[in-house]
Structures are given as structure tokens and as C-alpha cells.
C-alpha positions as CSV (number, residue, x, y, z in Angstrom):
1,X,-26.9,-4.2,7.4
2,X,-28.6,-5.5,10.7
3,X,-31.7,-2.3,10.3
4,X,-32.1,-3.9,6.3
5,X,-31.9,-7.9,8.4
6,X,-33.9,-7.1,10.9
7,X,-36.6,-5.2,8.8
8,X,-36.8,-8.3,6.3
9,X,-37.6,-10.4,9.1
10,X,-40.5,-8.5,11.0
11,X,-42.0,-6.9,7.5
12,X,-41.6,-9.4,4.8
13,X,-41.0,-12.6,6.8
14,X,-43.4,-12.0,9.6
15,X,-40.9,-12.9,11.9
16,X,-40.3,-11.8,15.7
17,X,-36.6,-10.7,16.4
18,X,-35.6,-10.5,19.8
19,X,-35.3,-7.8,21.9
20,X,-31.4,-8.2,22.4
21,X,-31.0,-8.4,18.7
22,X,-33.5,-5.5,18.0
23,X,-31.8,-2.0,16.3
24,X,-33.9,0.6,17.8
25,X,-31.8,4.0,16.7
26,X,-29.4,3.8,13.8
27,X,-27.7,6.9,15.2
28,X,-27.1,5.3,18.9
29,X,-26.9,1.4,18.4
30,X,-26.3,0.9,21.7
31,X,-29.7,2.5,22.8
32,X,-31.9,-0.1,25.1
33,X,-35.5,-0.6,25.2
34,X,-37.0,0.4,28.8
35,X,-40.5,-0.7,29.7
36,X,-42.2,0.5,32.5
37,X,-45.8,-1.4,34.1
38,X,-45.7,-3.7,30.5
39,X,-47.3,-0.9,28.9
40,X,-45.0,2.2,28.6
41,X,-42.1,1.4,26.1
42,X,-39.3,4.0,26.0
43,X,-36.3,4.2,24.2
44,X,-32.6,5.6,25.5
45,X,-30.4,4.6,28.7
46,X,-31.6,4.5,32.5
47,X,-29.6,7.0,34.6
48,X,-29.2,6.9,38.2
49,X,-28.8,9.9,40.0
50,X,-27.7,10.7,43.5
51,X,-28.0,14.6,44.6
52,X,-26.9,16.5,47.7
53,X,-29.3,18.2,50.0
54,X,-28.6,21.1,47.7
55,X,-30.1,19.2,44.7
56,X,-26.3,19.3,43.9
57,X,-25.3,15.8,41.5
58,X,-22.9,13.8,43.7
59,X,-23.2,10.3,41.5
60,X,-24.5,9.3,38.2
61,X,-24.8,6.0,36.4
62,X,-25.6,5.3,33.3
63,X,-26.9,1.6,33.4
64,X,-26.8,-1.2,30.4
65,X,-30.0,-2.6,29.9
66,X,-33.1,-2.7,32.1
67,X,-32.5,-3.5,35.7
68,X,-35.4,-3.4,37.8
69,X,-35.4,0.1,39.9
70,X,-34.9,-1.4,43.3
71,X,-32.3,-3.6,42.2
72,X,-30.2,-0.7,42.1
73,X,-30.7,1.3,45.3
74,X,-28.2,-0.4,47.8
75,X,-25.1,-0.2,44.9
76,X,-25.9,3.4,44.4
77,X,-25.7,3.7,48.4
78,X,-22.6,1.7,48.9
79,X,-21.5,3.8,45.5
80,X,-21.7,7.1,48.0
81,X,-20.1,5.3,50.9
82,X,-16.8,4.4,48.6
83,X,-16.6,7.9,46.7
84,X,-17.0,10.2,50.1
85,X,-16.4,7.5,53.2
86,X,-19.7,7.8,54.9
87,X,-23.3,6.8,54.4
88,X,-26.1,9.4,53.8
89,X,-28.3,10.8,56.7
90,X,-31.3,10.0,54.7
91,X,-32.3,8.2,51.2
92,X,-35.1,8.8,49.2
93,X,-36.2,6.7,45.8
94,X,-38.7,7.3,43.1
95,X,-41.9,4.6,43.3
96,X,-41.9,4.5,40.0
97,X,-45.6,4.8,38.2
98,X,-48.5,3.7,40.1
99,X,-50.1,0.8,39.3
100,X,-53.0,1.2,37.2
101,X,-56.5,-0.4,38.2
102,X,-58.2,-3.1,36.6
């Protein structure tokens, strides 16, 4: 009923419907909108990983919405600290996309 709702409004009504309120995947409801630099929508859930030196997969979390990338770098190392007792030697984090130029 909300995909039939929410089409009425944006098609026949003109109307904006929020993102919050937005069905983006009738087979995954709970799928979130992620949009990187304004500009690159994608749709599906934001996974944070933590690997070994190994490349081995020592954490994973599947996060609601879409928190901002470095928002979540000191939980995921106090995450490691918790499940093992010690902090890592080293950490390393994905930049993200670089910035396009004007």
C-alpha cells in the first residue's frame, strides 16, 4: 500500500515524499538511500568492515541509515578493543571519493 501512496503522490500529485518515508525496494523495505559527494545515489545498507593483517574479517557492521564515514571509525576501534582486549597496531580508513573540481 505505501509503493501505490507514495507513487500517487510523486506521479499524479506532484508531490515530494521524504526520504525517511520513501519505499525504495519492495523486496527489502528496509533498504536505505546512501549518497556519496551529493551526486552518487546508491541503494542498499553501509557495511563496516574490520580485517586482520591477513585480510582475515575480524568485525562487521551493518549500519541503519547514512552516517557519515568518519563518524564511525573510533566505535569500530573501541568495537575491536571490547571483542579481543587490545587496540590495533595500526588503522587504516577509506577516503572515500575524491572531491571533484569545479
Amino acid at each position: 500500500m505505501r509503493v501505490i501512496d507514495q507513487t500517487v503522490l510523486r506521479v499524479i500529485k506532484g508531490e515530494k515524499v521524504a526520504a525517511s518515508e520513501k519505499v525504495v525496494s519492495v523486496f527489502e523495505p528496509h533498504t536505505d538511500i546512501i549518497v556519496k559527494d551529493r551526486c552518487d545515489t546508491q541503494y542498499g545498507h553501509k557495511l563496516n568492515l574490520t580485517t586482520g593483517l591477513r585480510g582475515m574479517v575480524l568485525d562487521v557492521v551493518v549500519e541503519e541509515g547514512n552516517p557519515a564515514d568518519s563518524s564511525r571509525l573510533l566505535p569500530m576501534i573501541k568495537r575491536i578493543e571490547a571483542c579481543y582486549g587490545k587496540l590495533p597496531r595500526q588503522v587504516a580508513a577509506d577516503a572515500g571519493y575524491p572531491k571533484k573540481s569545479s
